[in-house]
N, C-alpha and C positions, 0 to 999 in steps of 0.2 A: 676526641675530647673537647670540651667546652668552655675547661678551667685550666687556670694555670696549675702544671702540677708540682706539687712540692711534696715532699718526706713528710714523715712524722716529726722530724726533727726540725722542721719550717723552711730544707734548701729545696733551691730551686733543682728542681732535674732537667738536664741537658741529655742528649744523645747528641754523635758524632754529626749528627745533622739534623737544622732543625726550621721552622719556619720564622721567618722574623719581617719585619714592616722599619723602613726609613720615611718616616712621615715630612721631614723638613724637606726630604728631595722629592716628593712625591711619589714614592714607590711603594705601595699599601702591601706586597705580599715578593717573599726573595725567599730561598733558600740557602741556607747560608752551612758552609763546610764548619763543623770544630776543630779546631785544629791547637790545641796547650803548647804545643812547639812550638808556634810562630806568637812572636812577642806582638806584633800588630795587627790590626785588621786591614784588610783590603776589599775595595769595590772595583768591579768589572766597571771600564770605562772606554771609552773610545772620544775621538775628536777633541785632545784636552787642549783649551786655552785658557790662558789667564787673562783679563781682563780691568780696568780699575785702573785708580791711579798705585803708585807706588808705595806709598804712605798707606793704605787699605786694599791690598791685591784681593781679588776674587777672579774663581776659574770656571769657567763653560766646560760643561760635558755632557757626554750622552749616553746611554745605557740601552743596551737591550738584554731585560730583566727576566725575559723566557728563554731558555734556550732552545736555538734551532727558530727563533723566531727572527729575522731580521727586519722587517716588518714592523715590528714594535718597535719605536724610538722613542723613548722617555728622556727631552733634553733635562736638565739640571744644571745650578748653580752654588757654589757654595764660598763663603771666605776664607782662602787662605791663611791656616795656621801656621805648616809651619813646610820645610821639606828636607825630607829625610834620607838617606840611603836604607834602601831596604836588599837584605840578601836574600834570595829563593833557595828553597830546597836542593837546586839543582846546581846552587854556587854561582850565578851569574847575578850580579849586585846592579841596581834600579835606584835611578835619584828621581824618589815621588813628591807627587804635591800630597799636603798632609790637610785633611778638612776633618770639624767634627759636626756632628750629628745624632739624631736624640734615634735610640734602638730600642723596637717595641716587643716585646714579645709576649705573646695572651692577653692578661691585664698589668703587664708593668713593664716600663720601660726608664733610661735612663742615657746618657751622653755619652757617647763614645767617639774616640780619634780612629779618623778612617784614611789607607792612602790609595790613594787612584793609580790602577795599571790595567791592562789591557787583559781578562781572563780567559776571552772569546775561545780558547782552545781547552780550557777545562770547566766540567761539567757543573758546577755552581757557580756563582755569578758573585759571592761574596765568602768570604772567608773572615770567620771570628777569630783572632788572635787572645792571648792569656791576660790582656791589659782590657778589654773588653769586660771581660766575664766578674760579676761582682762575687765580693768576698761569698755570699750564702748560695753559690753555685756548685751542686756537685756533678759530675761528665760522669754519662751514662757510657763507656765508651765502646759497649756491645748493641747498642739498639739505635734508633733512629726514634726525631719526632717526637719526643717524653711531652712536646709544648703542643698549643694548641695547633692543630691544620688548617692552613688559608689556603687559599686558592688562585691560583692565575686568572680564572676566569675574571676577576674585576678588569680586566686589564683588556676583555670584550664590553665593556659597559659604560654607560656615561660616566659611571663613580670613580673612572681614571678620572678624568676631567676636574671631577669636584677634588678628587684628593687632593690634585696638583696645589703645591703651596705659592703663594706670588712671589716668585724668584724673580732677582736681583736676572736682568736681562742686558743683553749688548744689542746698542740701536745705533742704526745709520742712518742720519738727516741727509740727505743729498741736496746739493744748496754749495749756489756759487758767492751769494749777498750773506752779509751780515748785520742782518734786519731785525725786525722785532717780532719776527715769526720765528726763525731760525732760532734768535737767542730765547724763547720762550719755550720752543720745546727742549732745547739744555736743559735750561731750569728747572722747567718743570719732571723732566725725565730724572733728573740727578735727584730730586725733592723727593723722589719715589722710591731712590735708592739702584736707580740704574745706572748705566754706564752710558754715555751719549756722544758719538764721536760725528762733527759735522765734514763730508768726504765733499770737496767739489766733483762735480761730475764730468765737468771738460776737463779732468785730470786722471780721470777713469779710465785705464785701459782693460782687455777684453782677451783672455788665451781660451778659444773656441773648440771646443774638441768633445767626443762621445762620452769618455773615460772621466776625464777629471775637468770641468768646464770652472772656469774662475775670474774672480776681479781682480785687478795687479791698481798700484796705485804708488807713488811716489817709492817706484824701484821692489815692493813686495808686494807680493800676493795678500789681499784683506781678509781679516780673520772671518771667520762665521759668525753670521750676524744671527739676532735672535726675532730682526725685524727692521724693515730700512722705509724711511717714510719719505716721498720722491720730493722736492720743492724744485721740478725741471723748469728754467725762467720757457718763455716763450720761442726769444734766440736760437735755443739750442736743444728742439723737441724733439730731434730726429735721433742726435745720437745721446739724447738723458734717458726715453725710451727704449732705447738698444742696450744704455747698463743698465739699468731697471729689469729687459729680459734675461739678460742675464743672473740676475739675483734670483730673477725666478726660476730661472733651469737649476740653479742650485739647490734649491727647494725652501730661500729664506721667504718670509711673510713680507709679501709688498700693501702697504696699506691702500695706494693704488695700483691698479698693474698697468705693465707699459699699452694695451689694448684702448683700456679709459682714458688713458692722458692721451694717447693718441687719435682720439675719436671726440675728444671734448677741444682741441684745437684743433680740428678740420674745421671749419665754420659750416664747410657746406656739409659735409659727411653726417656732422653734427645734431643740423634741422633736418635731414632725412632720417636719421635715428628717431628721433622722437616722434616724425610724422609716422615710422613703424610703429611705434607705442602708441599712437592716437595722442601723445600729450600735447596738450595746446598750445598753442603760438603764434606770436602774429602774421598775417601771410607776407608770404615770401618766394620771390621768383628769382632764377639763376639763367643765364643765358651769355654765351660765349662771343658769339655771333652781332657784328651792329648795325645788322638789318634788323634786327629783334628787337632795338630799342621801345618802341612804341608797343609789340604786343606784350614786353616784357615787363611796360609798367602801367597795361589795362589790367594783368593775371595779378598784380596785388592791390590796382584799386585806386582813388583819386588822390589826389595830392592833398595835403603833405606826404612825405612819403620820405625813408630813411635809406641812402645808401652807405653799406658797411662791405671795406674791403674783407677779405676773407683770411686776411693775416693782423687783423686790428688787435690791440691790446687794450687795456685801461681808459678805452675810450676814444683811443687814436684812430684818423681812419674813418669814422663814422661821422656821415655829412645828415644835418634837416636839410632839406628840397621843400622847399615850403610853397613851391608850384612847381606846374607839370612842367614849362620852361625852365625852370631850375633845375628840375630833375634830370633835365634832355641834359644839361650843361656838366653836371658834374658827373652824370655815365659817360658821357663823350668824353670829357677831361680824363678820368678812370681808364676810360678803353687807349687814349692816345697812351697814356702809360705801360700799355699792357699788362693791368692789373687787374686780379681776378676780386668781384667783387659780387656782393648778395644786394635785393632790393625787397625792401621791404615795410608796410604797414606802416604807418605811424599812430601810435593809440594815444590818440588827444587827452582822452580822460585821466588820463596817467601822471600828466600836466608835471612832466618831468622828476617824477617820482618813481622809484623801483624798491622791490625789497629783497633782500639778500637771505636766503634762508641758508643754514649752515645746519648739512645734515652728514653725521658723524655714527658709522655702523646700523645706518638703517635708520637713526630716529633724527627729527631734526630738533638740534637742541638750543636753538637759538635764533632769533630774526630778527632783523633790522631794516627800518625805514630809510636811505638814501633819499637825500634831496639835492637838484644839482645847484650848483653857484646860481649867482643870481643874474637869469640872461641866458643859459647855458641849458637845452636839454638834456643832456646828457647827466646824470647821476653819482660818478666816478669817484670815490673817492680823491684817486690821485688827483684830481683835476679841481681841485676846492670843493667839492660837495660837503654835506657836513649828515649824520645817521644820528639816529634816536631808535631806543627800544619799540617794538611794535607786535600788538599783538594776531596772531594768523587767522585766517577759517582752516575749518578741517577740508576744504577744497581746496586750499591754498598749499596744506601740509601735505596733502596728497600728489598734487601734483608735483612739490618739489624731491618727496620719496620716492616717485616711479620714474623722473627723470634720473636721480642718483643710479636708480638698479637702474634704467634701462643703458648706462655707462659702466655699470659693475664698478661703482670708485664706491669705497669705505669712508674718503673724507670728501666732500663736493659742498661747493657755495654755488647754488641756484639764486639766478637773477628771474623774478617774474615782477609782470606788470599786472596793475589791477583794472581787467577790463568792462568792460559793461556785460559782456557775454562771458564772464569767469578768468580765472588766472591766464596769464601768456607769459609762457618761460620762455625769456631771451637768450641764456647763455646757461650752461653749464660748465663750475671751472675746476680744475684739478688739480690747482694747487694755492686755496683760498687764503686771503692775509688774516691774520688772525688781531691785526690791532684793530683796526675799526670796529670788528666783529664784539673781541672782549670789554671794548671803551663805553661801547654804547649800551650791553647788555649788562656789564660786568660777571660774565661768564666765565670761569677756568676752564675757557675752551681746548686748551691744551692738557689738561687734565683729564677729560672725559677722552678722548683722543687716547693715552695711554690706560684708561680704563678699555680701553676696544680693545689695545694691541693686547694687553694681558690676559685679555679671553681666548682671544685669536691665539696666540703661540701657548695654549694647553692641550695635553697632549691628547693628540686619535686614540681613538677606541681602533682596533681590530679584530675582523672576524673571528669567532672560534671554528679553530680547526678541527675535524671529526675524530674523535680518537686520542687526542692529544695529553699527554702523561698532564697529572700533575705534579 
């Protein structure tokens, strides 16, 4: 059928079962039981948490809307109306969360109270209860299907993807500071209508196992996130990306993963990444050994010349050598330390300017000129620099896009410099501030940022199975 069918008399006809669509939770096609006996509807749900402040509860959950498919995970969210005890056919009494949602069926649809319990063992996935069913409905209650037939196959298709509605999500900042980056994606997460809970991470603990792998945090296990966005300070990279794996064995969306963050502070690991991508950068030579001094700073070239230990941050760490004798002075100083440390190029023309490009899901959406203090090569914000809007070449944009993929980071602030021979990307970071970034561009950098993760956490297509009922 193609229409909705109704009588001559203008009701709608139902049979004992029939096909229907919950478009608010993103589920285009369900089969759902009739059932006049049971006073309420219910949805097949699994993993239920409630989420939200107090004052405005809303609940996470998940569905798998094919049966026999467990493979298909359609998460959802929806606001807590109200919760109810619900008694089952079989006399065992259930306190559900009660949400409503708009039921479609053919061409017409309307609002219904739905309560979430767990169907997985019986063969429809949704059950219409008698509060449901509007007044011009008559039950067919010999036949099946009177309404129009949808099909599971969407649920093989990108148009799961499109259907998904922008649901109300739970996000994990991981962030030990209470900065102006931290408190900006609150705000702006909350602005969106999310739920945003900021988790220290040196307070993270980790129960490791095959079965049930999890985050425990201030005496409980933490609820399922819908997406956790890492801010691991530098300090503490060893074990921010060990909870970070962890997020991932679970299967939530890390907007970095612990691989990136941990390859974008190796300093050395870093420059050999990108020298795998051919991405440009000033030379640079590594050597353990302080016999090596002398051949270590012919292989980047005359002086001036830059030594940066390999644990430097915000600028710390990184000396000009502004002659070859300077340079012998502060590798020797470095090595008495036993400190591991890179030597490399200094690009005059650059004349202590760098530019910070901020690229977020593949594009870069913003860029900024860095100038350092006056006196100071070095470009740093933290360090008195001061940034201005600037505009890129598309050699400039390219380079700082294949440095982000060739780290696989979603959110990355690329440092290059402007050479005479094309860009040189100095650093790649993974966990970029977003004030200087948004001050000088006035960008809602943080905005575009939860514009990714909303794409990101829509749900997979999977394959169709040969054979497969509808």
């Amino acid at each position: 059928m193609t229409e909705t069918d109704t009588s001559d008399t203008g009701l709608l006809r139902f049979g004992w079962e029939e096909w229907v669509a919950l478009p608010d939770l993103g589920l285009p096609a369900l089969r759902a039981k009739v059932d006049t006996g049971a006073r309420t509807s219910a949805l097949h749900a699994f993993d239920i948490e409630t989420f939200g402040p107090a004052s405005a509860p809303k609940v996470r959950f998940t569905i798998h809307p094919v049966p026999g498919r467990e493979d298909l995970v359609i998460p959802c969210s929806a606001r807590v109306i109200d919760r109810r005890n619900v008694t089952s056919s079989n006399g065992e009494t259930e306190n559900r969360f009660v949400i409503a949602s708009t039921l479609r069926v053919g061409e017409e649809s309307w609002r219904i109270e739905l309560t979430l319990t767990d169907r997985s063992s019986m063969a429809s996935r949704m059950l219409l209860g008698r509060e449901a069913l509007k007044d011009h409905i008559t039950i067919v209650a010999t036949d099946r299907f009177q309404q129009p037939r949808l099909s599971y196959d969407v649920y093989n298709t990108a148009r799961v993807r499109q259907a998904a509605p922008n649901r109300s999500l739970r996000v994990a900042v991981l962030s030990r500071e209470d900065n102006y980056s931290t408190r900006r994606l609150v705000e702006e997460g909350e602005k969106r209508g999310h739920s945003v809970e900021v988790i220290d991470t040196s307070r993270c603990y980790m129960a490791i196992n095959a079965l049930s792998p999890e985050v425990h945090y201030d005496g409980k296990r933490l609820p399922r996130y819908d997406a956790v966005i890492p801010r691991i300070g530098a300090s503490i990279t060893s074990y921010g990306t060990a909870v970070v794996r962890q997020f991932e064995t679970i299967g939530t969306f890390c907007v970095n993963g612990s691989d990136g963050i941990s390859s974008s502070r190796d300093k050395l690991f870093a420059h050999q990444l990108m020298a795998r991508h051919k991405i440009g950068m000033p030379n640079t030579a590594f050597a353990s050994s302080p016999k090596d001094t002398q051949s270590l700073m012919r292989l980047v070239g005359t002086a001036p010349m830059i030594v940066k230990l390999l644990e430097s941050t915000q600028g710390k760490g990184v000396v000009l050598a502004e002659t070859k004798k300077a340079a012998e002075s502060v590798i020797d100083a470095f090595r008495g330390l036993k400190a591991n440390f890179l030597v490399q190029d200094f690009v005059k023309e650059a004349a202590g300017e760098d530019i910070r490009c901020l690229v977020v899901g593949g594009k870069v959406v913003a860029a900024m000129k860095r100038t350092g203090a006056e006196g100071d090569f070095r470009s740093n914000l933290h360090r008195g620099g001061s940034a201005q809007v600037v505009r890129i070449t598309k050699e400039e944009r390219d380079a700082a896009l294949r440095a982000a993929k060739a780290f696989r980071l979603n959110l990355a602030g690329v440092d290059l410099l402007r050479a005479e021979s094309g860009p040189k990307v100095l650093e790649v970071n993974s966990s970029p501030g977003l004030e200087g970034i948004e001050t000088a561009t006035k960008k809602n950098i943080a905005s575009l940022l939860y514009e990714h993760i909303e794409a990101k956490v829509r749900p997979t297509p999977v394959r169709k199975r040969i054979n497969s009922e509808d």
